[in-house]
C-alpha positions as CSV (number, residue, x, y, z in Angstrom):
1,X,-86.2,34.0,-58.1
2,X,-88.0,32.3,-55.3
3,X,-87.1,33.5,-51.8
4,X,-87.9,31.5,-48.7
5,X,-87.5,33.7,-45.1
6,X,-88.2,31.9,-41.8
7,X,-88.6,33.9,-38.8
8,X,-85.9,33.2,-36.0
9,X,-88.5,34.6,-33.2
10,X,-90.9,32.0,-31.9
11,X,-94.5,33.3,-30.9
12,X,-94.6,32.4,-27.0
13,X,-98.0,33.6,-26.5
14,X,-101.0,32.5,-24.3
15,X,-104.6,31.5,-26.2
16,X,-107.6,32.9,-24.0
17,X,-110.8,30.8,-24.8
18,X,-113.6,33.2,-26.8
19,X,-115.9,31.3,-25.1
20,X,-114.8,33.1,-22.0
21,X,-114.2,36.3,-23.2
22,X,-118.2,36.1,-24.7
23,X,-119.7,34.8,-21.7
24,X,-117.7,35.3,-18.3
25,X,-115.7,38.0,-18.6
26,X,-118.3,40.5,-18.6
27,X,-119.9,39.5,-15.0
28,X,-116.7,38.7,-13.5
29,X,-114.6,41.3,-11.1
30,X,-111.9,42.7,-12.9
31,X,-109.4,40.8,-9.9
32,X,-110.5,37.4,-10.5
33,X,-110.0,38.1,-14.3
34,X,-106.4,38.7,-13.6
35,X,-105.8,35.4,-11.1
36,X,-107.4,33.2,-14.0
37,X,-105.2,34.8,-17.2
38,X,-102.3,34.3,-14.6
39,X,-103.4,30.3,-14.3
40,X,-103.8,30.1,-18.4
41,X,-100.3,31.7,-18.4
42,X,-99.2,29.0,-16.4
43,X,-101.4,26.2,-17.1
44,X,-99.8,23.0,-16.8
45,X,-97.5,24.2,-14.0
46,X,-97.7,23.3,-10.5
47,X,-98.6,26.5,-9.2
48,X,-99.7,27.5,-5.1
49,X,-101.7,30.1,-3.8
50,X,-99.1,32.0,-2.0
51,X,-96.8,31.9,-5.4
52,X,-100.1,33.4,-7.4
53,X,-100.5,36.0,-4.3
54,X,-97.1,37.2,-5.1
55,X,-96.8,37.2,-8.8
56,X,-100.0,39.6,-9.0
57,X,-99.5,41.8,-5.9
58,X,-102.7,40.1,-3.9
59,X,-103.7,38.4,-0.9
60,X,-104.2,34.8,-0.2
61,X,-107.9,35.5,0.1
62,X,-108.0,37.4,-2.6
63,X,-106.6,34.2,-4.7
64,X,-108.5,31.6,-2.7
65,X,-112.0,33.8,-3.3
66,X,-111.4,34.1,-6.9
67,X,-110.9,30.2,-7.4
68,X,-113.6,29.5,-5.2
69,X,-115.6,32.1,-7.9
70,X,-114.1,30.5,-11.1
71,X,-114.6,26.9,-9.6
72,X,-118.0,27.6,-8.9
73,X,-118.8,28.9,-12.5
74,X,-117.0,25.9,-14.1
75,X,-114.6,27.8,-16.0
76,X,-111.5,25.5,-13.8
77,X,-111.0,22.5,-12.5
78,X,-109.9,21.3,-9.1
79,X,-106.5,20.9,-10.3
80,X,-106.0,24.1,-11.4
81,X,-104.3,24.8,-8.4
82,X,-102.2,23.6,-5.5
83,X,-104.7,24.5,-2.2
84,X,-102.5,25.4,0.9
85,X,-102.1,21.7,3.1
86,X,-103.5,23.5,6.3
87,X,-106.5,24.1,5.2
88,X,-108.4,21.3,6.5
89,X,-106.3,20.7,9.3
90,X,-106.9,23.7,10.5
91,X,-111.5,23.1,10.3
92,X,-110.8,20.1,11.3
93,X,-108.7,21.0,14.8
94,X,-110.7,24.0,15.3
95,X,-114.0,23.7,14.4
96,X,-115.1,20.1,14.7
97,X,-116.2,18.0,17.8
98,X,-112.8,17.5,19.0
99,X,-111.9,21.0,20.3
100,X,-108.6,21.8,20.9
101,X,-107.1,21.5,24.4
102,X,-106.6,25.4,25.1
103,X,-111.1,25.5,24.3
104,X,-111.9,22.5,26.3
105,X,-113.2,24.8,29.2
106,X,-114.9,27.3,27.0
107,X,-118.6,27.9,27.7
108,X,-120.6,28.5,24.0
109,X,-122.0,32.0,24.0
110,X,-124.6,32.6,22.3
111,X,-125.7,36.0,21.1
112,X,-129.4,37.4,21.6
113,X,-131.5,36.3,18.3
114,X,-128.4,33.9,16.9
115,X,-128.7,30.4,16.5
116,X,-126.9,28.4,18.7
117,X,-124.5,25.6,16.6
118,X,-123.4,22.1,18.5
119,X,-119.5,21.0,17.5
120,X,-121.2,17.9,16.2
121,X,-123.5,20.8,13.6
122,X,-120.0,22.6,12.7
123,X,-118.3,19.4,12.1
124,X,-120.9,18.8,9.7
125,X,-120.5,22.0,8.5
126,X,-117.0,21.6,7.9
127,X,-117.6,18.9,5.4
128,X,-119.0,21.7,3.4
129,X,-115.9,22.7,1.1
130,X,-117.0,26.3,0.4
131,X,-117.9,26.5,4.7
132,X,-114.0,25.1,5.0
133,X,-113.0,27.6,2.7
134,X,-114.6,30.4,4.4
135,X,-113.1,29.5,7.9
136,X,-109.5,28.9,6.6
137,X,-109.5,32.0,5.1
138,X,-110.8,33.6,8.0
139,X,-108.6,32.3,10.1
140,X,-105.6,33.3,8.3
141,X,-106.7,37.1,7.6
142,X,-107.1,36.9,11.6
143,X,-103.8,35.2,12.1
144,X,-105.6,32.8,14.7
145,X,-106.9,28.9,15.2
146,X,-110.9,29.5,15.8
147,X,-112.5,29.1,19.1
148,X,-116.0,27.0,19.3
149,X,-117.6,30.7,20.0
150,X,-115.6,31.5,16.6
151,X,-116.8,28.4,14.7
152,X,-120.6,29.0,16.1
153,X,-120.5,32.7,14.7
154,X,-119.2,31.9,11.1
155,X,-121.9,28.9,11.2
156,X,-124.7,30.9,12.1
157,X,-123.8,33.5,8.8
158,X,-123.5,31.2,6.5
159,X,-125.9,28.5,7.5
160,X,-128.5,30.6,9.7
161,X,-128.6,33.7,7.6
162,X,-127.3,32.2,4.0
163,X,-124.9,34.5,3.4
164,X,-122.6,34.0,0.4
165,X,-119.1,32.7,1.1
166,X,-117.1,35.6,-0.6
167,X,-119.5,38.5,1.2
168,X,-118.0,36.8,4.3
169,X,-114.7,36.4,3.4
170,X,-114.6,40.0,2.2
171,X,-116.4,41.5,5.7
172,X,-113.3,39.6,7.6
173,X,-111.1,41.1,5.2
174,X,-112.8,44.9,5.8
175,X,-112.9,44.4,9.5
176,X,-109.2,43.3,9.9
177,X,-108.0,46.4,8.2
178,X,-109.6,48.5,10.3
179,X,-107.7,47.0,12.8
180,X,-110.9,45.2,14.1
181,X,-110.6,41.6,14.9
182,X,-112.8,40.9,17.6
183,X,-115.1,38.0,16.6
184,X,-118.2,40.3,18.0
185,X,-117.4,43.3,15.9
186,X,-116.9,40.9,13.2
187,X,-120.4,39.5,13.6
188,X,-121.9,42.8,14.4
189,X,-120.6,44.3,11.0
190,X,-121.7,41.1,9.0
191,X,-125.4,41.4,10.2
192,X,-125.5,45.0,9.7
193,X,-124.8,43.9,5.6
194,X,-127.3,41.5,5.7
195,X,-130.1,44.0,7.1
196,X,-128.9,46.3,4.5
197,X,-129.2,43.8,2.1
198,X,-125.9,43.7,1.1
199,X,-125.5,40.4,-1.5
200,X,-122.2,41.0,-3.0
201,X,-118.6,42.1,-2.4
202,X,-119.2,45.0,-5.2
203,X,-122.5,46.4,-3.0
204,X,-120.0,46.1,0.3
205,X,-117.2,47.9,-2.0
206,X,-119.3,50.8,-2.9
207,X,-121.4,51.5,0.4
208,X,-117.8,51.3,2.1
209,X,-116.7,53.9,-0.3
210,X,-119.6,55.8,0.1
211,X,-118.9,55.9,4.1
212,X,-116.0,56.8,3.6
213,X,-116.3,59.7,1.3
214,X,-119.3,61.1,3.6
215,X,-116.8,60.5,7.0
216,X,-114.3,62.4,5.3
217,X,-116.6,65.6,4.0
218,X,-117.3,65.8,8.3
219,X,-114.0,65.8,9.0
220,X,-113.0,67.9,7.1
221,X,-115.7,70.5,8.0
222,X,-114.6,70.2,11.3
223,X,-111.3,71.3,10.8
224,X,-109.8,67.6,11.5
225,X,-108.8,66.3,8.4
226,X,-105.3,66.3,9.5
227,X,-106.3,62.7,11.0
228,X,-108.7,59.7,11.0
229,X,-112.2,60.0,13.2
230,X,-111.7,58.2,16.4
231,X,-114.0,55.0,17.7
232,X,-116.9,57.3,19.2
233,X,-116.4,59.9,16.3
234,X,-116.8,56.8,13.7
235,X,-119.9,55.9,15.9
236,X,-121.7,58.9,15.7
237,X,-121.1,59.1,11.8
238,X,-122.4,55.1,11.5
239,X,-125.3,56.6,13.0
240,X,-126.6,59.4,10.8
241,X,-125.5,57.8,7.5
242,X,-125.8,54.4,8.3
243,X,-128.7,54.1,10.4
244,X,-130.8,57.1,10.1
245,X,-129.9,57.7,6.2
246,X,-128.8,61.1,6.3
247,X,-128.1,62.5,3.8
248,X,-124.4,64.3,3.3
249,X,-125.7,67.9,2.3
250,X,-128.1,67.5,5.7
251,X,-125.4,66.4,8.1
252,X,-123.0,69.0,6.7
253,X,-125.5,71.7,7.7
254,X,-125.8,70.2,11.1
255,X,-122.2,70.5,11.3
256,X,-122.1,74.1,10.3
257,X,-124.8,75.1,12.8
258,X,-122.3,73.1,15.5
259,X,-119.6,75.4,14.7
260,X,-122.0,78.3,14.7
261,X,-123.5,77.8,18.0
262,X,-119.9,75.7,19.7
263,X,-117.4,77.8,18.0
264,X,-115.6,74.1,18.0
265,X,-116.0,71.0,16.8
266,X,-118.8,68.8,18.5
267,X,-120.0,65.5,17.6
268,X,-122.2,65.3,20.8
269,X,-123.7,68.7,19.6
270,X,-124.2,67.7,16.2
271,X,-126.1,64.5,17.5
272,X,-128.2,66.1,18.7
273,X,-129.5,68.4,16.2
274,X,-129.8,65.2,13.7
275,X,-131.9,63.6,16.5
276,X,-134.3,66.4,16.5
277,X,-134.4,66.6,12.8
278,X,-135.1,62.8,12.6
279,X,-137.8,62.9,15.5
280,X,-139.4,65.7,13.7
281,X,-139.1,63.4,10.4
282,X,-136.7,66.3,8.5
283,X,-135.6,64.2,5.5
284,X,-134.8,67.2,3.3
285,X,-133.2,70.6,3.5
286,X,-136.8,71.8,2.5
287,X,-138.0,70.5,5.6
288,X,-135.5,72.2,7.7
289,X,-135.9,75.5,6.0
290,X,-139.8,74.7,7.3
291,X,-138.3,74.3,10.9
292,X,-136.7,77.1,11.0
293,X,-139.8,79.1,9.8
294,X,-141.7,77.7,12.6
295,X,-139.0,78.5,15.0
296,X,-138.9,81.7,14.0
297,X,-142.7,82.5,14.2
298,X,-142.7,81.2,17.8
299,X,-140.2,83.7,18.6
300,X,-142.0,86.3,16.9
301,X,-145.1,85.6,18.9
302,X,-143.2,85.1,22.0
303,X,-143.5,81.5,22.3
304,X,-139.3,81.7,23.9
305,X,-140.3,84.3,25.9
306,X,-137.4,86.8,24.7
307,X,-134.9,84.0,25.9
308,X,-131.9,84.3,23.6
309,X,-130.5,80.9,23.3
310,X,-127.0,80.0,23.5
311,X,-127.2,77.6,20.3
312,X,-128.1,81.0,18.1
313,X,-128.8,80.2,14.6
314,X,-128.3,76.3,15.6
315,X,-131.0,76.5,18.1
316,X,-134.3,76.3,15.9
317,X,-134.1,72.9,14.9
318,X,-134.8,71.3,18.5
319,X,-137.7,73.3,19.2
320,X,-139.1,72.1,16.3
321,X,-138.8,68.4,16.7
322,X,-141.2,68.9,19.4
323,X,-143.8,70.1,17.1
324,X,-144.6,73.5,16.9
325,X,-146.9,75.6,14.2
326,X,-146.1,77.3,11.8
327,X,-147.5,80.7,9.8
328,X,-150.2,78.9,8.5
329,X,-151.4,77.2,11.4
330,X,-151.0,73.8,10.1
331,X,-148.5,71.5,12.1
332,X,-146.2,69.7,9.2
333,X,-145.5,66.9,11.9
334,X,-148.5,66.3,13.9
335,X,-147.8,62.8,14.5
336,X,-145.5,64.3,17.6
337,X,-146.8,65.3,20.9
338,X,-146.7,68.9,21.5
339,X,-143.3,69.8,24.1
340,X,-142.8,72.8,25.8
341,X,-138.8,71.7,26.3
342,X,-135.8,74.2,26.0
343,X,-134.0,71.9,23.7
344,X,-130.9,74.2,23.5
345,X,-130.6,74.2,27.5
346,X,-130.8,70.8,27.9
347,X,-127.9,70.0,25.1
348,X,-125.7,72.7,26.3
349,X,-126.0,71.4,30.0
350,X,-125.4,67.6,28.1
351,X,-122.4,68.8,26.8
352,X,-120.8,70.8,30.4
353,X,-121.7,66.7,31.9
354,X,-119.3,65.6,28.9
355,X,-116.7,67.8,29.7
């Protein structure tokens, strides 16, 4: 006897392209995956930015990056989306020759070493879809219609110094949630990437997360993890990871020779001691252990005079950035003059001026 079952549940399912699967989806950020299954789910449907935003739990410009990305790579078309009606308006009121009326008195500023952009140059510019892009997105992270000054400082990053759309849109992004949205630190933040050369939102991702981690493992050794760093406190750390590539084992012994020699927390003092590591050219905790050797044969031959300094075991390190010897005579950084300078006088007196 011949039976014939028919299934009453219909397979509602949605097809994803091997073709992608084989030769995007490897390369492609794990967010921008999730924004195109969501348009496949939903192809043929009139869908918007803000409605894809809120379906997956992300930002406009997180949406309106990863289109730009998929756009770019030919995987979707123009219509795949609805694009927000206020995008152009807003490049073309803000940005082009025809500033608005609040701007008309506005004076261009130009920054030292930055090329300076005419509004007829940005109005060209702002032909450029993915330079459109860029400022609408900017401009609603910042919750603001761009000045000229604005316009000339997004123009000069992507046009003067080339630097990818998405970088951009992500350093705007970083900036604003640090509560940061003055145009200058902006611009300040975006040419610190570039020197770095920083290409990509992943290499911004990770040296963020590396900055943070290191900030943290200070705090925290201070005693003041109980809260963020402050402004001058996040200044100081910029510095010695940032700029003089520190490494986190080497500034953590700075700031245990703080505590040693302060009994407190002290970013000034700690400054210091990286500064005379760096001038001495200390890159490793080998090099420091040699510092302290030579400290502690000038003491031995009387080179401090019996002075006890107040900076105690924290002390060494500034004597030697002025380039002392040590037991074998040889000088490990001759390339510095020779200083007869009390280092841990002259920082203790710096830090009674601070107080």
């Amino acid at each position: 006897m011949a039976v014939n079952f028919k299934s009453n549940f219909k397979i509602n399912g949605t097809i994803i392209s091997n073709q992608f699967i084989d030769d995007f989806m490897a390369s492609a950020n794990g967010e921008y995956i999730k924004e195109y299954l969501f348009l496949i789910r939903h192809e043929g449907e009139e869908v918007t930015v803000s409605g894809i935003a809120d379906a997956l739990n992300h930002t406009e410009a997180d949406v309106m990056r990863a289109l730009s990305y998929w756009k770019k790579a030919g995987v979707l078309d123009e219509e795949a989306v609805t694009k927000p009606q206020v995008s152009s308006a807003v490049s073309e009121t803000a940005c082009s020759g025809r500033p608005a009326a609040e701007e008309k008195k506005e004076k261009p500023v130009e920054s030292a070493g930055r090329k300076s952009y005419t509004p007829d140059q940005i109005s060209g510019l702002a032909g450029d879809e993915d330079f459109s892009q860029l400022l609408y997105i900017a401009q609603k992270y910042m919750n603001k219609v761009f000045t000229q000054r604005e316009c000339e400082v997004f123009a000069y990053l992507y046009d003067g110094l080339h630097m990818p759309t998405e970088l951009l849109e992500y350093v705007v992004e970083y900036c604003v949630q640090g509560g940061h949205t003055s145009i200058r630190y902006i611009e300040t933040v975006a040419i610190n990437w570039h020197e770095k050369g920083i290409k990509t939102v992943d290499d911004a991702k990770n040296n963020a997360l590396t900055f943070s981690k290191d900030t943290f493992a200070v705090m925290r050794a201070f005693g003041l993890s109980d809260r963020n760093p402050g402004d001058s406190e996040r200044e100081y750390m910029d510095k010695w990871f940032r700029t003089y590539g520190f490494t986190k084992e080497l500034v953590m012994e700075a700031c245990s020779r703080t505590l040693t020699a302060t009994h407190s927390p002290s970013f000034p003092y700690t400054d210091k001691i990286i500064e005379g590591w760096k001038k001495a050219g200390a890159r490793t905790m080998e090099d420091i252990r040699r510092l302290d050797e030579q400290h502690a044969d000038r003491k031995k031959a009387g080179g401090d005079k019996g002075q006890k300094t107040a900076a105690g075991t924290g002390g060494g390190e500034y004597k030697q950035a002025a380039g002392t010897k040590g037991r074998s005579g040889q000088n490990q950084f001759q390339n510095f003059p020779q200083r007869e300078i009390d280092y841990d006088a002259l920082i203790l007196g710096q830090l009674t001026e601070l107080k």
